[in-house]
mmCIF file of the N, C-alpha and C atoms, coordinates in Angstrom:
data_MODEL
# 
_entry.id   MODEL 
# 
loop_
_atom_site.group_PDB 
_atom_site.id 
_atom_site.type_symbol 
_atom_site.label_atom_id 
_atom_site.label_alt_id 
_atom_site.label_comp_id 
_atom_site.label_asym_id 
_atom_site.label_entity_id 
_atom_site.label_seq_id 
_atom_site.pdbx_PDB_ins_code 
_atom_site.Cartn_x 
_atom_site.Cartn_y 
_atom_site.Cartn_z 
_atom_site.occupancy 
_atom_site.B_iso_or_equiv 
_atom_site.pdbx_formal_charge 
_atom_site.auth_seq_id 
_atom_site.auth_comp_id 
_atom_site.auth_asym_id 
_atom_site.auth_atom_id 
_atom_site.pdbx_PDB_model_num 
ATOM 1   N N  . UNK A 1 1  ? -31.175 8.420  -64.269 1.00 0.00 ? 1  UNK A N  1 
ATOM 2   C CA . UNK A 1 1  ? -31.944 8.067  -63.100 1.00 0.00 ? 1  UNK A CA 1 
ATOM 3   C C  . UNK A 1 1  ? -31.155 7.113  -62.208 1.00 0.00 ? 1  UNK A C  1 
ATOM 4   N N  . UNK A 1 2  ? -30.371 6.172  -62.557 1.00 0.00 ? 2  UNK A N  1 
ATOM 5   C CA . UNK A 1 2  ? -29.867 5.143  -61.865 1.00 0.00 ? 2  UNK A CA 1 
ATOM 6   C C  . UNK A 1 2  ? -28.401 5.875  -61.198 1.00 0.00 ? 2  UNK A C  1 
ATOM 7   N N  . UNK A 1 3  ? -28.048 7.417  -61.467 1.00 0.00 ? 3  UNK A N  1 
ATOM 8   C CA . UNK A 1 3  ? -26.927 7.823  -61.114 1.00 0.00 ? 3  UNK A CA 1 
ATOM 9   C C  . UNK A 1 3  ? -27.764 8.413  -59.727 1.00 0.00 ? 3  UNK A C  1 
ATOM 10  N N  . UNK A 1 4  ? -28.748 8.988  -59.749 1.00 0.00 ? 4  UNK A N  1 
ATOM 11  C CA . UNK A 1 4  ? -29.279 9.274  -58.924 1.00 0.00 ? 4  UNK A CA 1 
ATOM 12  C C  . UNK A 1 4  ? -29.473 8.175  -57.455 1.00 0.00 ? 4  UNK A C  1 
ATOM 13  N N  . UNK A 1 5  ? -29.719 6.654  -58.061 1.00 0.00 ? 5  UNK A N  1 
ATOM 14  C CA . UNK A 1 5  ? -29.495 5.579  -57.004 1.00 0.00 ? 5  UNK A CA 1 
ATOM 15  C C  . UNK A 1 5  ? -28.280 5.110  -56.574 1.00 0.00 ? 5  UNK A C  1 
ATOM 16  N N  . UNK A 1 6  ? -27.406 5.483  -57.442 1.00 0.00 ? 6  UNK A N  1 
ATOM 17  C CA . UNK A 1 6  ? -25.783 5.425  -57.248 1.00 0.00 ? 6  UNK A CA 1 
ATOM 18  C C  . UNK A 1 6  ? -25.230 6.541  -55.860 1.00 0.00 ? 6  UNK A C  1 
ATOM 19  N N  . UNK A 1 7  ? -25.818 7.869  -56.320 1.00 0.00 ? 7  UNK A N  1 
ATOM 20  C CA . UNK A 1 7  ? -25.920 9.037  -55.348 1.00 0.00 ? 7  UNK A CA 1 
ATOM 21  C C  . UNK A 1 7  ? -26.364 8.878  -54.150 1.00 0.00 ? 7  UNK A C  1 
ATOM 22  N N  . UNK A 1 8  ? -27.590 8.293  -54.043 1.00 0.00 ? 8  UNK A N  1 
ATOM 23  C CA . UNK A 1 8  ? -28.036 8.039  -52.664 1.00 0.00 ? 8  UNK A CA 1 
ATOM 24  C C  . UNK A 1 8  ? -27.461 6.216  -51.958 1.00 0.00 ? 8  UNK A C  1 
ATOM 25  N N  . UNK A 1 9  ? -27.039 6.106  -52.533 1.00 0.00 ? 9  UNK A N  1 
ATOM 26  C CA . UNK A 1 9  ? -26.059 4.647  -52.212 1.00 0.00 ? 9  UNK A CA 1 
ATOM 27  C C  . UNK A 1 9  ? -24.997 5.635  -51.484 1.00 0.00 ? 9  UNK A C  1 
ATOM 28  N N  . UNK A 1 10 ? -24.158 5.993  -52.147 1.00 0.00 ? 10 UNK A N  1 
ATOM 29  C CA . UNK A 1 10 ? -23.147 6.791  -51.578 1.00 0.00 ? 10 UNK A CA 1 
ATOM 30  C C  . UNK A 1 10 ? -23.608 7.517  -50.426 1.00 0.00 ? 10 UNK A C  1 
ATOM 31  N N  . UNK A 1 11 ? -24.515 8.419  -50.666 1.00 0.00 ? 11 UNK A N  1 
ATOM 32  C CA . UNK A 1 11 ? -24.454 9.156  -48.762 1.00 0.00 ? 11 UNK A CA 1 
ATOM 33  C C  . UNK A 1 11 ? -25.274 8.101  -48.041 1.00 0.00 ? 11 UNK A C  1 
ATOM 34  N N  . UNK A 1 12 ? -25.771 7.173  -48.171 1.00 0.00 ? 12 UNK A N  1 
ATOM 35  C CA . UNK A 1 12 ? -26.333 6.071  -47.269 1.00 0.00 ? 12 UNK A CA 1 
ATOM 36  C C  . UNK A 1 12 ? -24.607 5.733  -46.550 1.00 0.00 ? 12 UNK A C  1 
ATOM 37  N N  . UNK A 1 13 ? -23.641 5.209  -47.500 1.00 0.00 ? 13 UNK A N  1 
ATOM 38  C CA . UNK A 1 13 ? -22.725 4.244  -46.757 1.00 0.00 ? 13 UNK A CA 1 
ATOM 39  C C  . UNK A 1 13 ? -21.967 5.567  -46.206 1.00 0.00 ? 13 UNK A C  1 
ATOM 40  N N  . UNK A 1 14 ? -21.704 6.469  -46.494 1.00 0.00 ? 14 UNK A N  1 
ATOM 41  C CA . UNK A 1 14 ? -20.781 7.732  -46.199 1.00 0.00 ? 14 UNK A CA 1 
ATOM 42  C C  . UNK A 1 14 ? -21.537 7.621  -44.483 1.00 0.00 ? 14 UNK A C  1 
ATOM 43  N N  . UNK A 1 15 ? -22.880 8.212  -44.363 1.00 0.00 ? 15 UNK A N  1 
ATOM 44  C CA . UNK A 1 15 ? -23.842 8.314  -43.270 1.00 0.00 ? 15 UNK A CA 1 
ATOM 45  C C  . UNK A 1 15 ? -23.661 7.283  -42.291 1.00 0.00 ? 15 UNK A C  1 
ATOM 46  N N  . UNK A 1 16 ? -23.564 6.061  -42.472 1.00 0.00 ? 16 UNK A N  1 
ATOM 47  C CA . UNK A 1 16 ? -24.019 4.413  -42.001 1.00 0.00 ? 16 UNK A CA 1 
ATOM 48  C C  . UNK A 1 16 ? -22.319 4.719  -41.218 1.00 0.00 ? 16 UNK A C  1 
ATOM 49  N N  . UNK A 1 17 ? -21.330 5.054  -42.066 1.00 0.00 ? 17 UNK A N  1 
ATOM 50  C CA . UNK A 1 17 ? -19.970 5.216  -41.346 1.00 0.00 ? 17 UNK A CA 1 
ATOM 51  C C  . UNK A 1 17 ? -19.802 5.957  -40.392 1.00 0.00 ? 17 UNK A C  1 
ATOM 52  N N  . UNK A 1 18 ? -20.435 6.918  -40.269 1.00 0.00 ? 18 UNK A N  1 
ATOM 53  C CA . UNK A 1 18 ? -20.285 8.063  -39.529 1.00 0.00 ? 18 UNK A CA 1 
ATOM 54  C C  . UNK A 1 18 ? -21.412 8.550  -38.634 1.00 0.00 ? 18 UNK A C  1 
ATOM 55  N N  . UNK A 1 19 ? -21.956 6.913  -38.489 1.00 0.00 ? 19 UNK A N  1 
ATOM 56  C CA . UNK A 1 19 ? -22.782 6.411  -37.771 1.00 0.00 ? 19 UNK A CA 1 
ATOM 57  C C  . UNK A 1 19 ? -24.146 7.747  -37.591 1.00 0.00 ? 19 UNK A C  1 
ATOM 58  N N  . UNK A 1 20 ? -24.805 8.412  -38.811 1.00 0.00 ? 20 UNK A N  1 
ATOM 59  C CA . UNK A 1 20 ? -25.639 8.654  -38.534 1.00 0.00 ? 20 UNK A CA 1 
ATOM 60  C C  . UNK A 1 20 ? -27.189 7.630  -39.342 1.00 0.00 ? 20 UNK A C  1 
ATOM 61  N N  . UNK A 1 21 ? -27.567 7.222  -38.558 1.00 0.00 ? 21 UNK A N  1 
ATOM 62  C CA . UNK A 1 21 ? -28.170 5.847  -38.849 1.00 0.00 ? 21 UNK A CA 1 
ATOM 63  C C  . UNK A 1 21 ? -29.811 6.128  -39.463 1.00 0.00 ? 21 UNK A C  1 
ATOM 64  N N  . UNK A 1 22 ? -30.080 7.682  -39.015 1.00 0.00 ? 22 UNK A N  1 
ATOM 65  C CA . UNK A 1 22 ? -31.691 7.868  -39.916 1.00 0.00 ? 22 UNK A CA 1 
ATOM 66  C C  . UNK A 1 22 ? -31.201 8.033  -41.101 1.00 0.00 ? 22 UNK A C  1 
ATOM 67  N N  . UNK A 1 23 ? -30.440 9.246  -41.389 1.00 0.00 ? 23 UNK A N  1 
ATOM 68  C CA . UNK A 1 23 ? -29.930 9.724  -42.752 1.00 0.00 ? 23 UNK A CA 1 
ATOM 69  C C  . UNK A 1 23 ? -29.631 8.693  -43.397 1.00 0.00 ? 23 UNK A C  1 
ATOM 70  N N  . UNK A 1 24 ? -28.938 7.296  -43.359 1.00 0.00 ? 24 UNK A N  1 
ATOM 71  C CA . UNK A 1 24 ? -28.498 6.535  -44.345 1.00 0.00 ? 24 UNK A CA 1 
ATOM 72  C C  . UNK A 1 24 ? -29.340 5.427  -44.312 1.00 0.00 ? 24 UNK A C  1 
ATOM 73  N N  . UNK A 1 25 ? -30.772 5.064  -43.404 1.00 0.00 ? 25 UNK A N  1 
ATOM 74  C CA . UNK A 1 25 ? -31.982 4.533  -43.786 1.00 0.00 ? 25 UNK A CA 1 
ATOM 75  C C  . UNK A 1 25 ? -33.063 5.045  -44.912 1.00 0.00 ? 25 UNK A C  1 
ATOM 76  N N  . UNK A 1 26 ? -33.064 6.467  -44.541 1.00 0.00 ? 26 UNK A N  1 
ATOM 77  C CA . UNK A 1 26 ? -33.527 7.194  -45.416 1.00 0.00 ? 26 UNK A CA 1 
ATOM 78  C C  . UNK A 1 26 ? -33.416 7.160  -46.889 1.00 0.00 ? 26 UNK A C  1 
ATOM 79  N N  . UNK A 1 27 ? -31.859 7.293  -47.151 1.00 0.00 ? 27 UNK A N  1 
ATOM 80  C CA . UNK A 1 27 ? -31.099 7.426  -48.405 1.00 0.00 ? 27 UNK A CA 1 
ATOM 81  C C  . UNK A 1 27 ? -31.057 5.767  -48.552 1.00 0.00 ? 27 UNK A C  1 
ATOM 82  N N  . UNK A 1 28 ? -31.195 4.467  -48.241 1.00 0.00 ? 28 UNK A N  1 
ATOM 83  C CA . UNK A 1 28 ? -31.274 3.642  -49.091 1.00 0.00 ? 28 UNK A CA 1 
ATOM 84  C C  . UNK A 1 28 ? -32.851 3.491  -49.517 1.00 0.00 ? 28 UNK A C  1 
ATOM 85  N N  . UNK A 1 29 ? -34.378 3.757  -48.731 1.00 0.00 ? 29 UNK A N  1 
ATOM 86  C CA . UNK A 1 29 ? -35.289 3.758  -48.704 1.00 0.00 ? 29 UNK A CA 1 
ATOM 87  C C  . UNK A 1 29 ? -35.661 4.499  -50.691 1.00 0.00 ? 29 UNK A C  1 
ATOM 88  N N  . UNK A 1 30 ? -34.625 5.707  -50.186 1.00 0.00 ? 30 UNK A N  1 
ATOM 89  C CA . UNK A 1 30 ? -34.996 6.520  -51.428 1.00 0.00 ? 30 UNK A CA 1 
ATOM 90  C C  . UNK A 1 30 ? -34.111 5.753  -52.803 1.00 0.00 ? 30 UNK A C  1 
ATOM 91  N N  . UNK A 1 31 ? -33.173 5.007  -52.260 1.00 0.00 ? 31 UNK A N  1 
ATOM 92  C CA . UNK A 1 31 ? -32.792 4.719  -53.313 1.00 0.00 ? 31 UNK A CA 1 
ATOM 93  C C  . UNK A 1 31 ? -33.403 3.570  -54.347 1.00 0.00 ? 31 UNK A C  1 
ATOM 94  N N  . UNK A 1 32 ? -34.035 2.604  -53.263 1.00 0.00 ? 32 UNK A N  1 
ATOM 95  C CA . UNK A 1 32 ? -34.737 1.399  -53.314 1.00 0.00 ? 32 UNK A CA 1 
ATOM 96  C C  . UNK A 1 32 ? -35.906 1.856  -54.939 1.00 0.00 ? 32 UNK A C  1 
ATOM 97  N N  . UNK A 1 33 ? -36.319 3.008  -54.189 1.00 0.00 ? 33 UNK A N  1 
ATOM 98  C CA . UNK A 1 33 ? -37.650 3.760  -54.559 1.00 0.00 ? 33 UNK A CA 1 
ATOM 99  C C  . UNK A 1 33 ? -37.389 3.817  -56.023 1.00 0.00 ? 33 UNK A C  1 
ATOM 100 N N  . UNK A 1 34 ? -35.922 4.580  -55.823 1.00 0.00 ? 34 UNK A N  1 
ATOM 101 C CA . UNK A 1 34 ? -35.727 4.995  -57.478 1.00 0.00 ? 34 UNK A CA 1 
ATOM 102 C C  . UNK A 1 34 ? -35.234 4.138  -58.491 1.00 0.00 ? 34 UNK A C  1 
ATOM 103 N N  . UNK A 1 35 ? -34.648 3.396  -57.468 1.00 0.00 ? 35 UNK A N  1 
ATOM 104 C CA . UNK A 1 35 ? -33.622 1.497  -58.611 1.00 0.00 ? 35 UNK A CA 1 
ATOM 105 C C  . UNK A 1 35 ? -35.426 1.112  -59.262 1.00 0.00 ? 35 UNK A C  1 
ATOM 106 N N  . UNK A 1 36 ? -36.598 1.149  -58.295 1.00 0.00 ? 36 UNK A N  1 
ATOM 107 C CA . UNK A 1 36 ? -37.781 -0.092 -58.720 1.00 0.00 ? 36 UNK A CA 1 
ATOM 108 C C  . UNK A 1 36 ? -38.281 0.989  -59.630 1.00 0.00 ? 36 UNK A C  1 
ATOM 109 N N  . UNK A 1 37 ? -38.279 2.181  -59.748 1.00 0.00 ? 37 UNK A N  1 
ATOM 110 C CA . UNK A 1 37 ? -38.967 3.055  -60.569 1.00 0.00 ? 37 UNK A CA 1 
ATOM 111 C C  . UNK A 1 37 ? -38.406 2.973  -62.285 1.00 0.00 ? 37 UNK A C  1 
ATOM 112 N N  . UNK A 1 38 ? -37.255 3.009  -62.071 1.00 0.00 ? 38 UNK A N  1 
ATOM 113 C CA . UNK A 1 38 ? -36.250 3.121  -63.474 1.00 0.00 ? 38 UNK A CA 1 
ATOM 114 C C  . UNK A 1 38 ? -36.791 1.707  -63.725 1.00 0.00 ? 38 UNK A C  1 
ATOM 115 N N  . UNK A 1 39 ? -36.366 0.397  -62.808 1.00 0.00 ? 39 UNK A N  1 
ATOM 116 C CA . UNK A 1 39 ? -36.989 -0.856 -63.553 1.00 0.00 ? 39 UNK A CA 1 
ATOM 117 C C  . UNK A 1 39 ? -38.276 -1.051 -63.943 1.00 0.00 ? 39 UNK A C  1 
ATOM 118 N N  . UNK A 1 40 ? -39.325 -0.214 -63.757 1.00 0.00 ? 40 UNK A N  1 
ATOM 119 C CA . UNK A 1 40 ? -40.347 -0.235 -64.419 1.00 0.00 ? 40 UNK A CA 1 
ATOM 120 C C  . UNK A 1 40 ? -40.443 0.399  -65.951 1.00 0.00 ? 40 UNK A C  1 
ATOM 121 N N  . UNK A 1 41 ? -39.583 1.867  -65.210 1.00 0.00 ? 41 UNK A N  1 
ATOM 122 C CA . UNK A 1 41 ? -39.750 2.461  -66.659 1.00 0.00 ? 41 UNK A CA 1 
ATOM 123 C C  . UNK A 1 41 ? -39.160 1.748  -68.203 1.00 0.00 ? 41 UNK A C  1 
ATOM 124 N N  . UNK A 1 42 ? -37.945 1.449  -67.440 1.00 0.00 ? 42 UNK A N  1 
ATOM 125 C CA . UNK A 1 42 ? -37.051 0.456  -68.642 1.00 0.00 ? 42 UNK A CA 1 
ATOM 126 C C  . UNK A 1 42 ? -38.152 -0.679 -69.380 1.00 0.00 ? 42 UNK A C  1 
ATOM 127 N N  . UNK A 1 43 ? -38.667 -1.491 -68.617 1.00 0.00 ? 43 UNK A N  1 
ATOM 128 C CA . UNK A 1 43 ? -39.462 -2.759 -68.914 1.00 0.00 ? 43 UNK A CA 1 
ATOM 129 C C  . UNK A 1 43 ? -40.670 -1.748 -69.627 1.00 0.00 ? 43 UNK A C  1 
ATOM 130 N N  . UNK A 1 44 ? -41.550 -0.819 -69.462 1.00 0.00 ? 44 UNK A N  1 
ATOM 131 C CA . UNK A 1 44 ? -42.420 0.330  -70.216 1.00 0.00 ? 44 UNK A CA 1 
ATOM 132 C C  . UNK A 1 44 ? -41.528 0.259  -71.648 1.00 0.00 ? 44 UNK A C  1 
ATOM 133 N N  . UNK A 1 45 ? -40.666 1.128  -71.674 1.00 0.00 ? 45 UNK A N  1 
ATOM 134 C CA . UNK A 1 45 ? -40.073 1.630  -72.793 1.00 0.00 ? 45 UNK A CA 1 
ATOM 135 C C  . UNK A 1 45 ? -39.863 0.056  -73.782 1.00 0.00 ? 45 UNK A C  1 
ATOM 136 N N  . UNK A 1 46 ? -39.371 -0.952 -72.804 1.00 0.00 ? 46 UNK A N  1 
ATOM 137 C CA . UNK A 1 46 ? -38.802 -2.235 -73.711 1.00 0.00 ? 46 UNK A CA 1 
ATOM 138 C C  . UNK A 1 46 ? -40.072 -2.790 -74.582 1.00 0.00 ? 46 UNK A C  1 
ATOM 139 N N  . UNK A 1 47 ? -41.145 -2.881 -73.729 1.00 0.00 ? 47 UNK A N  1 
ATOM 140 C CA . UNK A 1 47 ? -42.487 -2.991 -74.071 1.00 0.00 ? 47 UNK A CA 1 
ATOM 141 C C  . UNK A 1 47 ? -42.915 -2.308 -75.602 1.00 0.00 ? 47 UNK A C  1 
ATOM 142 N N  . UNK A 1 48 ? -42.756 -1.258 -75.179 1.00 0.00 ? 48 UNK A N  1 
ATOM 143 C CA . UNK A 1 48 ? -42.981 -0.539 -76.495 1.00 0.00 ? 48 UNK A CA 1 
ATOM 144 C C  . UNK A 1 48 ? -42.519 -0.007 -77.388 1.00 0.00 ? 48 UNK A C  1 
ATOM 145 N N  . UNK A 1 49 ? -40.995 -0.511 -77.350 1.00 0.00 ? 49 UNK A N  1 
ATOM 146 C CA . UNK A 1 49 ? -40.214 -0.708 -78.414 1.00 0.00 ? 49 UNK A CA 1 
ATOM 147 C C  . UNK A 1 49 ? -40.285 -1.902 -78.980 1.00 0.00 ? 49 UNK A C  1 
ATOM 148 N N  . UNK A 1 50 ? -41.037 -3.082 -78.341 1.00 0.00 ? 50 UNK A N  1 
ATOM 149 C CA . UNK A 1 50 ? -40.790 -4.693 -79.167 1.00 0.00 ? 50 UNK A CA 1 
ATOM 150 C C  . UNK A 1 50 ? -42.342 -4.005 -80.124 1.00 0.00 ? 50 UNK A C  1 
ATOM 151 N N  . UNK A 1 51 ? -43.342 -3.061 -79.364 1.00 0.00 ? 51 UNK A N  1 
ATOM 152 C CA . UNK A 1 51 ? -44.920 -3.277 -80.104 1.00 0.00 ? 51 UNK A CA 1 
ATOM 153 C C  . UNK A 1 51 ? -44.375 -2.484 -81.345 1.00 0.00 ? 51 UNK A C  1 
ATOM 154 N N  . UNK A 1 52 ? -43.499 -1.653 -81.059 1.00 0.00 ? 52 UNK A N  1 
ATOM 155 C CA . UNK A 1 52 ? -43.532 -0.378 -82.384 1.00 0.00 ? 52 UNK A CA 1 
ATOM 156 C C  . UNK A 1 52 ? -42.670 -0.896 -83.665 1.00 0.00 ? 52 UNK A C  1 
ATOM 157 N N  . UNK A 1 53 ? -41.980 -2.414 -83.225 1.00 0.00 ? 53 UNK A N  1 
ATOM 158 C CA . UNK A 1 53 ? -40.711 -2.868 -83.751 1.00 0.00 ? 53 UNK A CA 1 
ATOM 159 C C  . UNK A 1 53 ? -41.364 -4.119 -84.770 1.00 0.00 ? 53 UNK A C  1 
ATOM 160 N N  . UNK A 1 54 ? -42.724 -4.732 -84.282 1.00 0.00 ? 54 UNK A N  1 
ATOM 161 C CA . UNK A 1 54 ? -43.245 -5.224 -84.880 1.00 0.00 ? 54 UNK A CA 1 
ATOM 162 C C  . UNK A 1 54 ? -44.366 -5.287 -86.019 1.00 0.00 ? 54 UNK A C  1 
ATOM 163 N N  . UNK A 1 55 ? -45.170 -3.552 -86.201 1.00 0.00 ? 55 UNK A N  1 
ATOM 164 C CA . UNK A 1 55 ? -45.618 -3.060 -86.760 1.00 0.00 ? 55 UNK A CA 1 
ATOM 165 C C  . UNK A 1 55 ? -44.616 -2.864 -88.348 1.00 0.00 ? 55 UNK A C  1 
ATOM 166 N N  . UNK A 1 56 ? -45.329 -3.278 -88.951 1.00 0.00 ? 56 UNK A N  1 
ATOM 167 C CA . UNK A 1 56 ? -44.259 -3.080 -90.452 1.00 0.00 ? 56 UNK A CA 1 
ATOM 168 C C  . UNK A 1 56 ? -44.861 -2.319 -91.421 1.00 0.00 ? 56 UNK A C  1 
# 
């Protein structure tokens, strides 16, 4: 997932150079989207690996 925010990082600055200025608003918007999504999911998963880790 985070290669995917890596991906849209890249055609944001590629775009931003070549001065097309919606396309590489767009592509950081989306990227924003997907960096806060993965950090949720991560902190989910961490969550419930400490509950499943403490069950004995």
């Amino acid at each position: 997932m985070l290669s995917w925010v890596v991906t849209f990082l890249v055609i944001a600055l590629i775009a931003g150079i070549l001065g097309f200025g919606g396309i590489a608003g767009a592509s950081i918007e989306i990227a924003k989207i997907i960096f806060f999504i993965a950090i949720v999911l991560f902190l989910v998963s961490a969550v419930v690996g400490l509950a499943r880790g403490r069950r004995i």
